[in-house]
MIZA-916955 format. One record per residue (C-alpha): residue in one letter; x, y, z negated. Coordinates in steps of 0.05 Angstrom, whole numbers, plus 32768, in hexadecimal, padded with zeros to 4 digits. Each point is the difference from the previous one (the first is absolute). Layout:
aXYZ...
END
This chain:
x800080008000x803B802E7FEDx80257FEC8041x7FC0801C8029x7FF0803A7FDAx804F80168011x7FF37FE4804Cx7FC1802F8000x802680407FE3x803A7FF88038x7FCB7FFE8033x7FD9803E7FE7x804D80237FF4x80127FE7804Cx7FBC801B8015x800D80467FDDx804580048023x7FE27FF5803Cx7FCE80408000x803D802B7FE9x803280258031x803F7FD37FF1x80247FF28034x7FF47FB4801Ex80467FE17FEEx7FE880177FAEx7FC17FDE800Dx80177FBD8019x803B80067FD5x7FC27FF87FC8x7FDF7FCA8028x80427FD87FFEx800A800A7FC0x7FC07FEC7FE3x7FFF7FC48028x80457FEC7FDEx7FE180067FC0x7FCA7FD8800Ex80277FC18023x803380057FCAx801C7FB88027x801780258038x804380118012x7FF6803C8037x7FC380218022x800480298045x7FDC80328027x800D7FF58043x7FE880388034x7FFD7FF7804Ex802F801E8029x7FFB801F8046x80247FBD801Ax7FC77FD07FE7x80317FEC7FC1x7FEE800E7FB6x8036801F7FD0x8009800C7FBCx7FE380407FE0x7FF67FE87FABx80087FD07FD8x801D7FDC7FC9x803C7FF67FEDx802280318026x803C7FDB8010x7FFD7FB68024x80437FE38007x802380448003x7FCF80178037x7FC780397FF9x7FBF7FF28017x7FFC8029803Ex80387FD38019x7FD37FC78002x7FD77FFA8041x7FC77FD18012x7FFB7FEC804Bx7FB07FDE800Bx80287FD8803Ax80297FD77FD2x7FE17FFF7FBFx7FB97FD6800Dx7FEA80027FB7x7FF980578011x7FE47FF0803Dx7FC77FDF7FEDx7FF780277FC7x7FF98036802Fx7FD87FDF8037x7FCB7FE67FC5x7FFC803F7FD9x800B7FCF7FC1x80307FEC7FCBx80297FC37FFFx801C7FE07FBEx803B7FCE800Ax800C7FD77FC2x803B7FE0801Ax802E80258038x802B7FBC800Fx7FBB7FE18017x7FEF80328030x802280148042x7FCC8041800Cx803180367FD8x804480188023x80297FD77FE2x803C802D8004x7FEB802E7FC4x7FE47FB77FD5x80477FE98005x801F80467FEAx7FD580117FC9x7FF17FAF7FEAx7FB080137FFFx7FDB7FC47FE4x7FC1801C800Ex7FDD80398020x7FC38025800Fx7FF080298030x7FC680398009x7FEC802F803Bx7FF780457FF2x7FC2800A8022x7FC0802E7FFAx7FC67FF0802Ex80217FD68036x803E802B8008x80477FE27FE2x802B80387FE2x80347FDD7FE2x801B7FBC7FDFx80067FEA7FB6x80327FC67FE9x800E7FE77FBFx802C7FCE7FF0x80307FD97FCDx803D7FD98002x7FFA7FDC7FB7x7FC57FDC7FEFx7FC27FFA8029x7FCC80347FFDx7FC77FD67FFBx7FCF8040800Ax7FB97FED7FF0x7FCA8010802Cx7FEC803A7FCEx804780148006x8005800A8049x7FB6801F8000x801F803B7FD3x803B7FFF8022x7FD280118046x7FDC803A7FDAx803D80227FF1x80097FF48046x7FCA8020801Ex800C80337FDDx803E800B8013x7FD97FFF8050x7FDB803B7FE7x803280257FE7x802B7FF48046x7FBD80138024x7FF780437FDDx8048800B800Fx7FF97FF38049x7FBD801E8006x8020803F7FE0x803C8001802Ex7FD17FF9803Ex7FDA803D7FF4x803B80257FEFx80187FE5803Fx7FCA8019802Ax7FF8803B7FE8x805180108012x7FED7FE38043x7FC3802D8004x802E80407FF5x80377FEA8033x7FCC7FF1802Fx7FE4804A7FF6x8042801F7FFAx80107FDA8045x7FC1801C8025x800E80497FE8x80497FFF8018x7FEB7FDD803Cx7FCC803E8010x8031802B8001x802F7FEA8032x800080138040x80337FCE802Bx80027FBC8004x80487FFC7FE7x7FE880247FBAx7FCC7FD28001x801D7FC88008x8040801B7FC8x7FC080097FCFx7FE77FAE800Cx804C7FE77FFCx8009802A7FC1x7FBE7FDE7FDCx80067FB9801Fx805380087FEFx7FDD80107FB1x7FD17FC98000x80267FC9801Bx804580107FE7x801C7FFE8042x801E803B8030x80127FDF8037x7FCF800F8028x7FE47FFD804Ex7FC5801A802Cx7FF57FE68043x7FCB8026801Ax7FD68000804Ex801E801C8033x7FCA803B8016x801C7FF68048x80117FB68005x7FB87FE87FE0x800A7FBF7FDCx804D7FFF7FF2x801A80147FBBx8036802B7FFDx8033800C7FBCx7FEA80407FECx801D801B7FB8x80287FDE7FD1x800680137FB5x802C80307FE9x80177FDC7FC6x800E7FBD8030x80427FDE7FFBx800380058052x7FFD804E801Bx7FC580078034x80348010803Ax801F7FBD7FFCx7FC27FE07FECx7FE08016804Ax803D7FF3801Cx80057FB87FEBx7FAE7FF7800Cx801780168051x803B7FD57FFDx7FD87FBC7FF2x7FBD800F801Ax7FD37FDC7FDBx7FC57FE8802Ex7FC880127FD0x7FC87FD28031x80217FC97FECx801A80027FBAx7FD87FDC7FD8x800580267FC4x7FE88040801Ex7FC87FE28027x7FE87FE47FBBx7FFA803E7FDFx7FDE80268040x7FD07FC28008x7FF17FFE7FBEx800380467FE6x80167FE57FBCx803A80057FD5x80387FCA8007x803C7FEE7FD3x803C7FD38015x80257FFE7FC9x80467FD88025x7FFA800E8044x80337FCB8016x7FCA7FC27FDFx7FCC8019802Bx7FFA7FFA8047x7FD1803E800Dx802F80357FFAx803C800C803Ax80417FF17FD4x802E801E8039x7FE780407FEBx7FFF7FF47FB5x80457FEC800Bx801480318026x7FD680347FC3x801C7FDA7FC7x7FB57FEE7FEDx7FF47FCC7FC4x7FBB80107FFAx7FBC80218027x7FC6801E7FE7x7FDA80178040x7FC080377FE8x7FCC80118043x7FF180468011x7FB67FFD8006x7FD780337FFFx7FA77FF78026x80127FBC800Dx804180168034x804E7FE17FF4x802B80447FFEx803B7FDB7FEAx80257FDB7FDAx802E80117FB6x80357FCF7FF6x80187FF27FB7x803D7FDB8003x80377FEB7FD0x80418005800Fx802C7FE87FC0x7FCB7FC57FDFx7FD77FC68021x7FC27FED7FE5x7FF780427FE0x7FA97FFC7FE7x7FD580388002x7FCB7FF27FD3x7FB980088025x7FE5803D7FE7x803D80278011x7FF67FE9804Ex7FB280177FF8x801E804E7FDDx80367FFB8035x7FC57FEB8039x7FCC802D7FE2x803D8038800Fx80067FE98044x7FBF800B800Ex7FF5803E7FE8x803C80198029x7FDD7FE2803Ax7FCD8033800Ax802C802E7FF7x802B7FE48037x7FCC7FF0802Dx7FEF80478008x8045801A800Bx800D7FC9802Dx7FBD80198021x801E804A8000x80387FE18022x7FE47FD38040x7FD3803E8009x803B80288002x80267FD8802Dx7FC07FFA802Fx8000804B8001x8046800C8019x7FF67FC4803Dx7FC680348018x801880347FF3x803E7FEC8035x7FCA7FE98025x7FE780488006x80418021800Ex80097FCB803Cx7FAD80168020x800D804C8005x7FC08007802Dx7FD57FE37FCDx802080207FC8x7FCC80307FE4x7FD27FCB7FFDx80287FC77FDBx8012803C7FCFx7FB980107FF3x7FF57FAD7FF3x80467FFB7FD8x7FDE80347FDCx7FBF7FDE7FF2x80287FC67FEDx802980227FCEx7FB980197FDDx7FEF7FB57FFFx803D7FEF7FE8x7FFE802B7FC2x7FB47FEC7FF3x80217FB57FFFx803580117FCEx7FD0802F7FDAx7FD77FCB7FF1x80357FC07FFEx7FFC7FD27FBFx7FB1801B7FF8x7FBE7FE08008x7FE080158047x7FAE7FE68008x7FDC80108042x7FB5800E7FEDx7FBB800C8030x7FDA80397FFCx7FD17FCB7FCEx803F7FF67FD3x80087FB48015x80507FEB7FFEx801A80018050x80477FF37FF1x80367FFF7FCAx804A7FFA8005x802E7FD17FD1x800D80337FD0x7FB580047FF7x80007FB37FF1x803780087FD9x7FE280327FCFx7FB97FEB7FFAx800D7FB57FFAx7FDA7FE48045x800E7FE78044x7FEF80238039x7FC37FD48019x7FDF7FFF7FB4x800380568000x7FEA80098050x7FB5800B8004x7FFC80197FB4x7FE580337FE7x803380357FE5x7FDC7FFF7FB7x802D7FBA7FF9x803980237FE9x7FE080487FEEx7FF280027FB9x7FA87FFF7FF6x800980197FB8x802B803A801Dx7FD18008803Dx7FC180097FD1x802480327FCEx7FFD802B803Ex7FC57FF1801Ax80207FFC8042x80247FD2802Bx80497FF78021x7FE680178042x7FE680457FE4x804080037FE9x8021800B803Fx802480468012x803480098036x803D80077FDEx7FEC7FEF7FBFx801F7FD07FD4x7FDC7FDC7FBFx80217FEC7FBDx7FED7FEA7FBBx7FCE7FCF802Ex7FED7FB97FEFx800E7FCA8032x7FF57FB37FFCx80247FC0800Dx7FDC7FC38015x800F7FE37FB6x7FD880367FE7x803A801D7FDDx7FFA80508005x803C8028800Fx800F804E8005x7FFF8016804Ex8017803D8025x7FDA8004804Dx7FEE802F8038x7FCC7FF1802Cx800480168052x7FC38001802Bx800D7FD98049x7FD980338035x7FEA7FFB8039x7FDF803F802Cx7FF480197FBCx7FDE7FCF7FEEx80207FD27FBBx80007FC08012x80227FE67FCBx803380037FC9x80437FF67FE8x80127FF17FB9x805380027FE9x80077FF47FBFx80377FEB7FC9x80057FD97FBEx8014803B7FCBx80057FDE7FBDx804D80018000x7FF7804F8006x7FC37FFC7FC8x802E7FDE7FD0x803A802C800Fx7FCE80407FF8x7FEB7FDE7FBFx80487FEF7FE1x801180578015x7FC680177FD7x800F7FDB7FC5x804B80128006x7FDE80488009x7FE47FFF7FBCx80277FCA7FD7x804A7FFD7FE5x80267FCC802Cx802D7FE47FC3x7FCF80047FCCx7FBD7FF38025x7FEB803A7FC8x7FD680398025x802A80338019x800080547FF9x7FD080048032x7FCA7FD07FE9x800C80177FB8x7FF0804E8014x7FB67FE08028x7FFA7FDE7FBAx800F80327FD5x7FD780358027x7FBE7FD27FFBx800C7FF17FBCx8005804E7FF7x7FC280078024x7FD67FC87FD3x802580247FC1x7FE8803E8015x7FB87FED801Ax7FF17FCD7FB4x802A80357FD5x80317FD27FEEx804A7FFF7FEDx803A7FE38029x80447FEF7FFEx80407FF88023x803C7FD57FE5x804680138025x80387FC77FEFx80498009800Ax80297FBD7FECx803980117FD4x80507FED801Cx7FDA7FE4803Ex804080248029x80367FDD7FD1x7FD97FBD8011x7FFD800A804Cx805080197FFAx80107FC57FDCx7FDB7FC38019x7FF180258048x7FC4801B8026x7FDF7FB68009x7FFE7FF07FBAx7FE880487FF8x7FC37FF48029x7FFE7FB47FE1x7FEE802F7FC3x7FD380318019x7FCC7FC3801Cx80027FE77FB9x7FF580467FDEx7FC67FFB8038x7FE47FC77FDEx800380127FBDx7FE0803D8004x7FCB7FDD8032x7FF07FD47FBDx7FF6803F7FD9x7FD480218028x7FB07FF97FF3x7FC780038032x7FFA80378023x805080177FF8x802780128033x80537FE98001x8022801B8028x8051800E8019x801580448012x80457FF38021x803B7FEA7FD7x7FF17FE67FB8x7FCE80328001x7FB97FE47FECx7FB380207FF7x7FC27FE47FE0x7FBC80227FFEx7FD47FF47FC8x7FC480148024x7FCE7FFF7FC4x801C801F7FBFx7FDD80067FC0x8027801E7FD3x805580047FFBx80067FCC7FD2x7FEA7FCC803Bx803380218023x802E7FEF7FC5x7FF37FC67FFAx80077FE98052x804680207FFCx80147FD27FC1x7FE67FC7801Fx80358014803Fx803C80147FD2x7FF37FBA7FE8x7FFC7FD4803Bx80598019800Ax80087FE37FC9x800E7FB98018x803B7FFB8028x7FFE7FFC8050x801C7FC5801Ex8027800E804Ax801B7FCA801Dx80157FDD7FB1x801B804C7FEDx7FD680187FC3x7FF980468009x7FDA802E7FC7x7FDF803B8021x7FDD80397FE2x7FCE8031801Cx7FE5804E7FF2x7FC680158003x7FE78041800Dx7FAB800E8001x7FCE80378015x7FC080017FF6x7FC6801D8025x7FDB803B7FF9x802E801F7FC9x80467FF28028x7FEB800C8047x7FBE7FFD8031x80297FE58040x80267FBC8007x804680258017x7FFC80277FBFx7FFA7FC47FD3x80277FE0801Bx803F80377FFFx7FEC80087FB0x80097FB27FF3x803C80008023x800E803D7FD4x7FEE7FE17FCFx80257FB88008x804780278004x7FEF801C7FC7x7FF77FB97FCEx80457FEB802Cx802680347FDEx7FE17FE87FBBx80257FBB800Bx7FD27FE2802Dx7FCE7FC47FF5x7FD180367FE6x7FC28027801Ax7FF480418009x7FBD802C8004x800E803F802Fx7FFB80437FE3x800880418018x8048800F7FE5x801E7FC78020x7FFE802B8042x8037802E7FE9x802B7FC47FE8x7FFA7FDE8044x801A804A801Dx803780027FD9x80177FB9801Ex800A8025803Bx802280357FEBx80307FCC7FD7x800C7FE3803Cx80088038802Bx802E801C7FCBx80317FBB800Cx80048015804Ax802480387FEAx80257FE27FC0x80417FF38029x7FF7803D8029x800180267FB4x80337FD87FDEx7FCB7FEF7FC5x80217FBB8003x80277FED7FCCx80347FBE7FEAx7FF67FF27FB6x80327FC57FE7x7FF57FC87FD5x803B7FDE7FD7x80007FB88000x80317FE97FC4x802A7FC47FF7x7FE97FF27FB8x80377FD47FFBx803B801C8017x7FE080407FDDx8006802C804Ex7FD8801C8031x80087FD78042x7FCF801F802Cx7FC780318008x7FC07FFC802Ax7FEA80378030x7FB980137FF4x7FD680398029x7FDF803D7FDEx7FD58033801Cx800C80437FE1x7FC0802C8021x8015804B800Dx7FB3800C7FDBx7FE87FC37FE0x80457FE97FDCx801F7FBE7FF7x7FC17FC68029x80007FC17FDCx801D7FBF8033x7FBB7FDC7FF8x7FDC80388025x80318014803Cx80237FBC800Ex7FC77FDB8019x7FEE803D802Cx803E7FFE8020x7FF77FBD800Dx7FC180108022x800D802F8028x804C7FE48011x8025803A7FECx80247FC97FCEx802D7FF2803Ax802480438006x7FF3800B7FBFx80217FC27FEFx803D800D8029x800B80457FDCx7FFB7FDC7FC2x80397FC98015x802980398020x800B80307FC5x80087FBF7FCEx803F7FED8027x801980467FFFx7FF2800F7FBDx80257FBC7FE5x803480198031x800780397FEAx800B7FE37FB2x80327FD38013x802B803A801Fx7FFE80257FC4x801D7FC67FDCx7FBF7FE67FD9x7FF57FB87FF4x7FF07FD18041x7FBC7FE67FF2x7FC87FE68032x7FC4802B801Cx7FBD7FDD8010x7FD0801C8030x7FB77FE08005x7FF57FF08049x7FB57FFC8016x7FEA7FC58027x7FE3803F803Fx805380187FFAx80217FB58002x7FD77FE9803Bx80148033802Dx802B7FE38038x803D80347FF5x7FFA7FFF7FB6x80487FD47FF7x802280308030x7FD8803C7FD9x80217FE17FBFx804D8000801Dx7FFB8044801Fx7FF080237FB8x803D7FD47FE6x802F80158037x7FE880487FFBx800680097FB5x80427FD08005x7FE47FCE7FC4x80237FC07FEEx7FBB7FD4801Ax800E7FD97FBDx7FE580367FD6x7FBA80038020x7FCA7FC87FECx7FC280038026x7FC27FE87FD5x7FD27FDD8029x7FBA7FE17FE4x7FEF7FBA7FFCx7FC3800D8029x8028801E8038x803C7FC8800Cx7FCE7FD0800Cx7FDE80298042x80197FE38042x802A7FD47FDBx80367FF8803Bx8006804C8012x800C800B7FB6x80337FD57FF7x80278019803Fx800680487FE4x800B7FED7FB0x80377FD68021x801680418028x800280277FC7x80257FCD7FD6x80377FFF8035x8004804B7FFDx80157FF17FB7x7FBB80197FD9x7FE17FDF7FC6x7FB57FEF800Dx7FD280037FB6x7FC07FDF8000x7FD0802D7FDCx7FBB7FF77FD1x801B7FB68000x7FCC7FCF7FE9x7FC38026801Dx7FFF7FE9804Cx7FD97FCE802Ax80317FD5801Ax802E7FBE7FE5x804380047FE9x801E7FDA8037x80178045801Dx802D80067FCCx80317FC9801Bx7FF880218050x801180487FEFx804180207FF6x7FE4801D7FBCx802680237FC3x7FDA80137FCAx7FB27FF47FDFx7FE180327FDEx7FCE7FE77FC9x7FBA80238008x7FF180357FC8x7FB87FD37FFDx80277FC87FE3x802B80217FD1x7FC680277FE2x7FEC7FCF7FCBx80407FD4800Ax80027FFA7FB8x7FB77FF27FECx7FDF7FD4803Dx80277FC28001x7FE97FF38053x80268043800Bx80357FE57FDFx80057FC1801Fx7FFB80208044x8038803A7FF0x80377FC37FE9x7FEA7FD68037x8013803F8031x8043800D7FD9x80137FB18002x7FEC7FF6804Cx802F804A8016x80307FE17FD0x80037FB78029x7FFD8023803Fx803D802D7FEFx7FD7803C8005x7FF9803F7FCEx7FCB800E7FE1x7FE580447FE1x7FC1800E7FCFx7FD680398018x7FD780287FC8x80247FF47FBCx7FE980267FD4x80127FEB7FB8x803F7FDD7FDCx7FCD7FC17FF4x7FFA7FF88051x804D800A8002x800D7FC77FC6x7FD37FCF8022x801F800B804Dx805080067FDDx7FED7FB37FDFx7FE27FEC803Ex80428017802Dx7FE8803F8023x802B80337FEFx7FF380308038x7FC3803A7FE9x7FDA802A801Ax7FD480297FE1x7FE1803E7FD2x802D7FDC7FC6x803C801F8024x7FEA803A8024x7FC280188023x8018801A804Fx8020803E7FF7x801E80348032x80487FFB801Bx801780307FD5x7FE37FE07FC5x801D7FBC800Fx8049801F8009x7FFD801F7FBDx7FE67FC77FD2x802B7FBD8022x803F80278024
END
């Protein structure tokens, strides 16, 4: 009873699994093992999954290992194992007590694994085999009861579920992809205009499909009728289409009687040779002469009419397989490049037609006004032909019966010629449509005049979108009849379909865009002011989104933005609108608003969906947002004006530390003015000289010296006085005046240390931050030497502090320059260590000196023991690595006991000295 209860529960947890998203190998890895816990007497079970030679090989199982091989090293061929043939062939399992008394298994894996018994299971789920299970052992027979093997085949067809979910899954995704190529091929195909770009655009896509380039059409010969002629070759072919022709004229292949060709043009069908030189069909002087293995021949067919022929061949494998439904993409591409063809092909016999009589007419000068007039007639003809080639063409009596049709026609609305003459024209005009209007398709007709957004039917009774003009056939005034032309349109439909949602929706989010959010807002202004109700309007800004997208790059940027999307797509009620203004820039309207608290309350519930980290890609990212809000009437009438006070409003809880709210009030309109003035004042900071070095001392506790100072930028305002770092760097950032900024900065650091040394002080090190905007500029090594060769500066005396974040950007390109600079002699600093996204395997690439200690972590180094932990575990991994290592932001003797008994000697910090002036530093440690 206990052994079926357990059975049951594996079945209901392999059931579960099943419905989940796992991926199949997880599932059947389940299936395997839960069938090894329930014939505990068994030494190995297998999954076995067809391949595209007719074979089965291994995909799970247990154990791993079987005499030293894995188990996709073990193949089993239906040919020569009999016991998996008829398993196959009956759809049923077969248990085999004792292997030495039957000869059905291949007895090449009995003798290597010493299986005593065996049973074997299809995979199979109504009537279709996906698969093979074995189980085996090589002690003791199994002796599997029939209750046994009956679980064993549940677990069994469920594993045939879970491998038809899985295929059923990758079919659709399948189609689909075909779908778009197949779109994607009829758009580019539109647009060409020759047959050689034509014919590029279907080597290109059948090249894709099939994995092939090399690549031949052989097309009709507009002059010689019947005969095929080499026409293109692929560009990316191993031969070049010069020698290709030249070798096709050399041998002269007599396409009437190769075999091979008169297949396909008899046939009209696909045909794959996969050796060329084991079938007799094919003319092997030529593939010898070609170096062709293998053929895949594709017709060009287009109303029923050969235009050609694409040859697929291989030139470096035989028996190269194309699985089936690439030949059908590859055909379906073939085909629609043959109407394409046709008509150029068309354009070109007509052309060639022209020319013979138009020599004609030079040679009959006496009759030459009159064979002008008719080559002019003909040329009016001629352009109504092309005009209407590839579209539906109906002849109609003056009682709207069908007179004629041509294939196009047949084509489009799904009939043969004989089943559409006699008809009457409301077979493919659309009754509902004709009753709307209370007219019919004859009333409809106006010289000149063409119809869309019309209704047409195919003989199915499927209903499709039709554009058509209608022409009246006189005769002495009198209309005798009609002529329809008319073309399928739901390509364009879909295409006009996909450009208004793109119109009005955000691409990478799928959010509604500005535009849709002002027709929103404006209506919901409208309703507010119509019921006397409040409204709102939410403007988001995510916090460090730039340092992300810097860091991990733009894709993992945008990875971000689509989950932001979703999150706040959660948050929103009924009625909300979520929007994406550009950027990380979002808006919601609250469209209904009681009171502010609701208001409150919504923003709360936003602030706390960031709080769980994002995952991109395995990175966990933490990402904050602020959030700025207007309401309606009291903070604006009109949907720009609320929507410039949130975002007002939303820099305005970003300078209070983010991840906050903020209500918009009047005052914060002269706050958001003096932002501009700030940073039209740092235009002119340089300009001024209102930049100033300060220097910080960073002191060898140990040997009781300084050893070095760090360069840090202060902005001295001719009006406003000394402008805290936090306010201008990130501006400068912003607006990329940290670049020449940065390079002032670098310049007068060298020159000042310079200077010192010539006036005898003591040689210590400078470091100068570099921003990650200043390091990834192409000329920023050769920026770096010039200021050393200009201010004459041993390069040894400069350190460069670069942040974690920023090393680990285009990961190759940094490396090349940190190894520049190190060859110029300069020591590289890695700053705010211990903060950053990335693993510490960088440590070991890059030509690295020094690690500087985050202030973060030495905060509380003495009272939070994970702070701790991680601060030693910094100063013993610079210490194994050779490196130094320096504490940022001591502050107290206690911080300075705890890093001296921990082995960092090397402080920097308030302890010591705040950064003071050059003057200032001269006068206290020279």
């Amino acid at each position: 009873m206990i052994e079926e209860h357990t059975r049951y529960s594996r079945l209901a947890q392999t059931t579960k699994l099943i419905n989940t998203k796992l991926e199949l190998r997880e599932v059947l890895e389940h299936v395997v093992t839960a069938i090894s816990d329930e014939i505990f007497r068994c030494d190995s079970v297998g999954i076995y999954l067809p391949q595209n030679d007719g074979t089965y090989r291994g995909y799970v199982g247990k154990p791993e290992l079987l005499n030293s091989m894995t188990l996709d090293m073990l193949v089993i061929n239906p040919e020569t194992d009999l016991l998996a043939k008829e398993v196959l062939e009956k759809k049923e399992s077969i248990y085999i007590p004792d292997t030495s008394k039957d000869s059905r298994p291949d007895p090449g894996p009995i003798k290597a694994f010493k299986m005593n018994s065996l049973l074997s299971l299809p995979i199979n789920y109504e009537d279709e085999v996906y698969g093979l299970v074995f189980l085996f052992n090589h002690g003791e027979h199994m002796n599997l009861t029939e209750a046994e093997i009956q679980s064993v085949e549940a677990y069994v067809n469920m594993a045939a579920v879970a491998i038809r979910n899985a295929n059923n899954l990758t079919r659709k995704e399948n189609l689909i992809s075909e779908k778009q190529l197949l779109l994607d091929v009829t758009r580019e195909l539109s647009l060409c205009s020759t047959m050689n770009e034509v014919l590029d655009k279907c080597f290109y896509y059948v090249g894709r499909v099939l994995k092939n380039t090399n690549i031949g059409a052989h097309l009709l010969d507009p002059i010689a009728g019947n005969l095929f002629k080499p026409a293109s070759l692929s560009k990316e072919s191993d031969w070049t289409e010069e020698a290709w022709k030249k070798t096709h004229s050399i041998i002269k292949i007599d396409q009437s009687t190769d075999r091979l060709f008169q297949e396909v043009i008899q046939t009209k069908k696909a045909l794959f040779v996969p050796d060329v030189f084991s079938d007799p069909r094919p003319n092997h002087e030529a593939c010898r002469t070609f170096g062709i293995k293998g053929v895949l021949m594709l017709p060009i067919v287009t109303m029923g009419k050969i235009l050609g022929l694409l040859a697929i061949v291989n030139l470096d494998e035989k028996d190269r397989v194309y699985p089936q439904a690439d030949i059908q993409l590859a055909q379906s591409i073939v085909e629609a490049t043959a109407s394409v063809l046709s008509h150029l092909i068309y354009m070109e016999k007509q052309e060639l037609i022209i020319k013979e009589r138009t020599i004609e007419l030079i040679e009959k000068n006496q009759e030459l006004e009159d064979v002008v007039g008719e080559l002019q007639r003909l040329s009016r003809e001629k352009e109504l032909i092309l005009n209407s080639a590839g579209d539906g063409i109906v002849g109609l009596d003056i009682e709207g019966n069908i007179t004629f049709c041509n294939p196009a026609a047949e084509t489009i609305l799904g009939y043969i010629e004989k089943e559409l003459i006699g008809r009457s024209y409301e077979s493919f005009f659309s009754k509902a449509m004709t009753s709307i209007k209370h007219t019919s398709l004859l009333k409809c007709s106006k010289e000149a005049t063409i119809y869309t957004d019309e209704t047409f039917i195919r003989k199915d009774g499927s209903k499709f979108p039709a554009e058509f003009a209608i022409t009246s056939i006189k005769e002495k005034q009198m209309v005798i009849g009609y002529v329809v032309t008319f073309k399928d349109i739901t390509i364009r439909k879909q295409m006009e379909e996909k450009i208004n949602y793109h119109a009005y929706y955000d691409s990478l989010t799928n959010l509604p865009n500005r535009l849709l959010l002002q027709d929103r807002l404006n209506q919901g202004l409208a309703y507010a002011q119509l019921h006397k109700e409040q409204l709102a309007v939410l403007f988001l800004d995510l916090d460090r989104f730039k340092t992300i997208n810097d860091t991990l790059g733009h894709s993992y940027g945008d990875l971000l933005l689509q989950k932001v999307a979703e999150r706040l797509s959660h948050c929103a009620y009924k009625g909300c609108t979520v929007s994406r203004q550009g950027g990380d820039e979002f808006t919601i309207i609250l469209p209904i608003v009681r009171c502010e608290k609701e208001v409150k309350v919504f923003s709360e519930n936003v602030i706390a969906a960031f709080e769980e980290p994002f995952d991109l890609k395995g990175n966990e990212i933490f990402v904050k947002t602020s959030i700025g809000i207007s309401l309606y009437p009291q903070d604006g009438v009109d949907a720009e004006d609320l929507i410039k006070k949130a975002d007002t409003a939303m820099y305005k809880s970003k300078e209070l530390a983010g991840n906050e709210y903020q209500f918009y009030t009047s005052a914060m309109d002269n706050h958001t003015l003096e932002n501009v003035k700030l940073e039209n004042s740092l235009y002119k900071a340089l300009d001024f000289d209102e930049l100033r070095i300060y220097y910080q001392p960073q002191y060898d506790n140990k040997n009781k010296r300084i050893f070095g100072v760090e360069a840090l930028l202060r902005w001295e305002h001719r009006t406003k006085g000394m402008i805290s770092p936090g306010e201008f760097i990130p501006l400068a950032e912003e607006t990329g005046l940290i670049v020449p900024i940065g390079e002032w900065v670098l310049r007068n650091a060298c020159k000042q240390l310079k200077e010192w040394q010539m006036k005898g002080y003591p040689e210590i090190t400078v470091s100068v931050n570099v921003s990650a905007q200043q390091f990834n500029k192409p000329h920023f090594v050769n920026m770096v030497k010039e200021i050393i060769d200009e201010t004459q500066l041993s390069p040894h005396f400069l350190e460069l502090e670069l942040t974690e974040n920023l090393i680990i950007q285009n990961t190759e390109e940094t490396l090349h320059k940190m190894s520049r600079l190190k060859d110029l002699g300069i020591k590289i600093s890695i700053d705010d260590f211990g903060t950053g996204y990335s693993s510490l395997g960088y440590l070991k690439n890059f030509p690295i000196n020094t690690l500087k200690i985050d202030r973060s972590f030495i905060k509380d180094v003495c009272h939070d023991p994970k702070n701790a932990a991680i601060t030693n575990t910094i100063i013993t991994l610079a210490h194994n690595l050779n490196l130094h290592v320096i504490a940022e932001g001591v502050e107290s003797l206690e911080q300075i006991e705890f890093l001296s008994l921990n082995d960092c000697f090397r402080i920097q910090g308030y302890y010591y000295s705040r950064p003071i002036k050059p003057y200032d530093l001269v006068e206290t440690y020279f």
